[in-house]
C-alpha positions in Angstrom: 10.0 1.1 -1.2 13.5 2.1 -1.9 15.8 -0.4 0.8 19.3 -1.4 1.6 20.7 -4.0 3.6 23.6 -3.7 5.8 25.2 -6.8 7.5 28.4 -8.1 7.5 27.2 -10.9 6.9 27.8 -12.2 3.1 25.0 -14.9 3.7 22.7 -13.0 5.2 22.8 -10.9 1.9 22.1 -13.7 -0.2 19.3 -15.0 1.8 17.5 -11.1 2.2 17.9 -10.3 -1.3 16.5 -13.5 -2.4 13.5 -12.2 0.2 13.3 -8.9 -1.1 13.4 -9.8 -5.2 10.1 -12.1 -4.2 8.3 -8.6 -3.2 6.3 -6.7 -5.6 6.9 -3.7 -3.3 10.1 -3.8 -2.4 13.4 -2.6 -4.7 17.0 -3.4 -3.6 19.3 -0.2 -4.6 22.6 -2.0 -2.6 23.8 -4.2 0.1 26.7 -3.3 2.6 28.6 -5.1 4.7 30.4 -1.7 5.8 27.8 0.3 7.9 29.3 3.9 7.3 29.3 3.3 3.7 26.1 2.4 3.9 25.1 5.0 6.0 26.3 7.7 2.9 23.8 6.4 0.8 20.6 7.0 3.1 20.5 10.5 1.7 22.1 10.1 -1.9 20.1 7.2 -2.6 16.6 8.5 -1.6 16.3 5.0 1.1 13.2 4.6 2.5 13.8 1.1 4.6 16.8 -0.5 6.1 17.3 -4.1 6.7 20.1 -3.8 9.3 22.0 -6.6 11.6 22.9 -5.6 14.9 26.3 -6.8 15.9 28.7 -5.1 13.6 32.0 -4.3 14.0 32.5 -0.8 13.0 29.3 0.2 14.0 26.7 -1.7 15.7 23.0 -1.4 14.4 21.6 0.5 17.7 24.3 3.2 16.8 23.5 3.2 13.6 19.7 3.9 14.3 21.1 6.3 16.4 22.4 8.2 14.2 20.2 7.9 11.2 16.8 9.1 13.4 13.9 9.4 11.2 15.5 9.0 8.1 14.2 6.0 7.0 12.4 3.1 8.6 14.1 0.2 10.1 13.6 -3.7 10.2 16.4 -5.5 12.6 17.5 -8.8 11.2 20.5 -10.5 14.3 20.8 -13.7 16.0 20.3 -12.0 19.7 17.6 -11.8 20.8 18.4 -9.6 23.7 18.7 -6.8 21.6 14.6 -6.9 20.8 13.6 -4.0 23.5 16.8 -2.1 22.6 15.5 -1.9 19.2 12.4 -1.0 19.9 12.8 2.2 21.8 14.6 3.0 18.5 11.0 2.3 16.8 12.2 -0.5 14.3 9.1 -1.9 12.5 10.2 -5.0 13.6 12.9 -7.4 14.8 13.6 -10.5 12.7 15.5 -12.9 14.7 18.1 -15.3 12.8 17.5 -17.7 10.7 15.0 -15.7 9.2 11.9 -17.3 7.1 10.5 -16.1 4.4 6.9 -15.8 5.5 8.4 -14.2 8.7 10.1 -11.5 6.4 7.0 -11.0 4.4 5.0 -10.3 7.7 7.5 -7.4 8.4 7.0 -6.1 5.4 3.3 -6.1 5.2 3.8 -4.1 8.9 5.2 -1.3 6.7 2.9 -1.1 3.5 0.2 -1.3 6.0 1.3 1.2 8.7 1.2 -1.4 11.2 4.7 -0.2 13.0 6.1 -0.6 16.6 5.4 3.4 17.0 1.8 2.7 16.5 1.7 0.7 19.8 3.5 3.1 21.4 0.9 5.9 20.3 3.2 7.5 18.2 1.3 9.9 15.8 2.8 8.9 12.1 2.2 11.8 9.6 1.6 9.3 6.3 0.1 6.3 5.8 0.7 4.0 2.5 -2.0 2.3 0.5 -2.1 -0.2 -1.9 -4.0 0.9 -5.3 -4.5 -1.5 -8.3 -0.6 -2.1 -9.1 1.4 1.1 -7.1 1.5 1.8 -3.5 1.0 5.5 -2.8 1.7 7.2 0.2 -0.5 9.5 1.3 0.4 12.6 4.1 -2.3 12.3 7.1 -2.9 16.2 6.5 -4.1 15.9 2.7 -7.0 13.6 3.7 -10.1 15.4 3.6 -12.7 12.2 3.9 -12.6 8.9 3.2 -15.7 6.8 1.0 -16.8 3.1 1.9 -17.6 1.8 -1.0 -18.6 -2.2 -0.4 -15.0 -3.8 0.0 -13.2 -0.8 -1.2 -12.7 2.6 0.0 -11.8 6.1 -2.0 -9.4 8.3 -0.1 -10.4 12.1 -1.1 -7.0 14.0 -1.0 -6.7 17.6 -1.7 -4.9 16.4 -5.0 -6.4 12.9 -5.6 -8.6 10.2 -5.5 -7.2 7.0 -4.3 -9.4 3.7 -4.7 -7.8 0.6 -2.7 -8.8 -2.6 -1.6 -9.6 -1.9 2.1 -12.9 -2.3 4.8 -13.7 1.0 6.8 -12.6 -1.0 9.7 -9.0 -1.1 8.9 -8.5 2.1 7.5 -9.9 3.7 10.7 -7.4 1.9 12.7 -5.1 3.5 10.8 -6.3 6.4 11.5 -5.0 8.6 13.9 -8.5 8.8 16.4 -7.4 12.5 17.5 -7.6 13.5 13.5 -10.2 11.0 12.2 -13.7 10.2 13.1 -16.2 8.3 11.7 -19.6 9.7 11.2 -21.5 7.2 8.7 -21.1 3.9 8.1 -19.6 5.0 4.6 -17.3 7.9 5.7 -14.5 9.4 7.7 -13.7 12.7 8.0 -10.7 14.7 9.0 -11.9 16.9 11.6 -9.4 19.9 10.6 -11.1 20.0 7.0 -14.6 20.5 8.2 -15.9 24.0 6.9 -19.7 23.8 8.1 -22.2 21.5 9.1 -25.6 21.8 8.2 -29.1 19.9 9.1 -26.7 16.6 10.2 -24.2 17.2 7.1 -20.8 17.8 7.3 -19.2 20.1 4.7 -15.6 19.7 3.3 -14.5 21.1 0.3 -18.0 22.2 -1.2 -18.8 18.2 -0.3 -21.9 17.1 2.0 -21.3 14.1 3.8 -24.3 12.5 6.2 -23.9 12.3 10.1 -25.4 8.5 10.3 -27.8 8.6 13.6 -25.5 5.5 15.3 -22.5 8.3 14.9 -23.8 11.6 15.9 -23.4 11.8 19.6 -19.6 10.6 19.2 -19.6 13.2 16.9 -21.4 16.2 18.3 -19.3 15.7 21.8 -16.1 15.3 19.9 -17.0 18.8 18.7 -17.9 19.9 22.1 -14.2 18.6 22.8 -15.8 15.8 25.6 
């Protein structure tokens, strides 16, 4: 993921891009110690994360979430801890309270690649998820899902483009999952309910595909379709 960080800090650059070079999935484009100038370079520079202090003096980082909305995702690194439920009802990922470990930072991160975000608790429907496969992480839009595979300890995520194979149990990728989208129906598959074209004799059709109804899952199922 694309990130900056903005604190006016100079130390607190050192120490976070020390954190973020140590990350496979993580690429530093620039650090600011001005928040408007870094602010400009949301757009230009395609950002996709923002490590951002609070208590700034030209603009502090609440107004800054403010104003940048759902632009790009947001990790709060300050010494105050009093601004923690501020920043969440800006839905930061997470609030990293000064002097920051590493492993702490890492832990924030991992929140991201693995869609584990404060919105989630607060039931916020995300539209993407991202997913680790063999050296890349690839995000993938909730609404190009058409089933997903369990496949021992991996799973294959059938997208209307792609197939993407990643290390993951059916467990966790149903937690993911939003429930009102996504149901189970075998102990090997999830479906997206919106892609279903028929079912037949217990089997679910999507894209020319039959997947099984597994007899644990088919009275969830049938009174989901029932809308129960």
């Amino acid at each position: 993921m694309r990130c900056i960080i903005v604190d006016d800090e100079p130390l607190a650059h050192d120490i976070l891009s020390d954190y973020v070079s140590k990350l496979n999935n993580l690429e530093l484009i620039n650090t600011y110690t001005n928040p408007i100038e870094a602010f400009s370079s949301i757009e230009r520079d395609k950002i996709e994360l923002v490590f951002l202090d609070v208590q700034m003096p030209e603009l502090t980082g609440i107004q800054f979430m403010k104003l940048l909305g759902n632009k790009a995702k947001v990790i709060l690194t300050t010494a105050y801890p009093e601004y923690a439920i501020e920043g969440y009802d800006h839905n930061v990922v997470d609030y990293l309270l000064k002097p920051i470990s590493f492993e702490r930072f890492q832990k924030a991160c991992d929140k991201i690649i693995n869609n584990v975000t404060i919105v989630d608790e607060y039931n916020v429907e995300l539209d993407h998820i991202f997913i680790k496969s063999e050296h890349r992480i690839v995000r993938i839009d909730l609404s190009s899902i058409l089933y997903i595979e369990g496949l021992k300890d991996y799973i294959s995520i059938y997208t209307n483009k792609e197939r993407v194979l990643t290390l993951m149990n059916m467990k966790k990728v149903e937690e993911l999952l939003p429930s009102k989208r996504f149901i189970r129906v075998h102990k090997s598959y999830i479906v997206s309910l919106e892609k279903i074209s028929s079912i037949e004799k217990n089997r679910i059709y999507i894209n020319g595909q039959g997947i099984p109804i597994g007899d644990t899952y088919k009275d969830e199922f049938y009174m989901r379709l029932e809308g129960k």
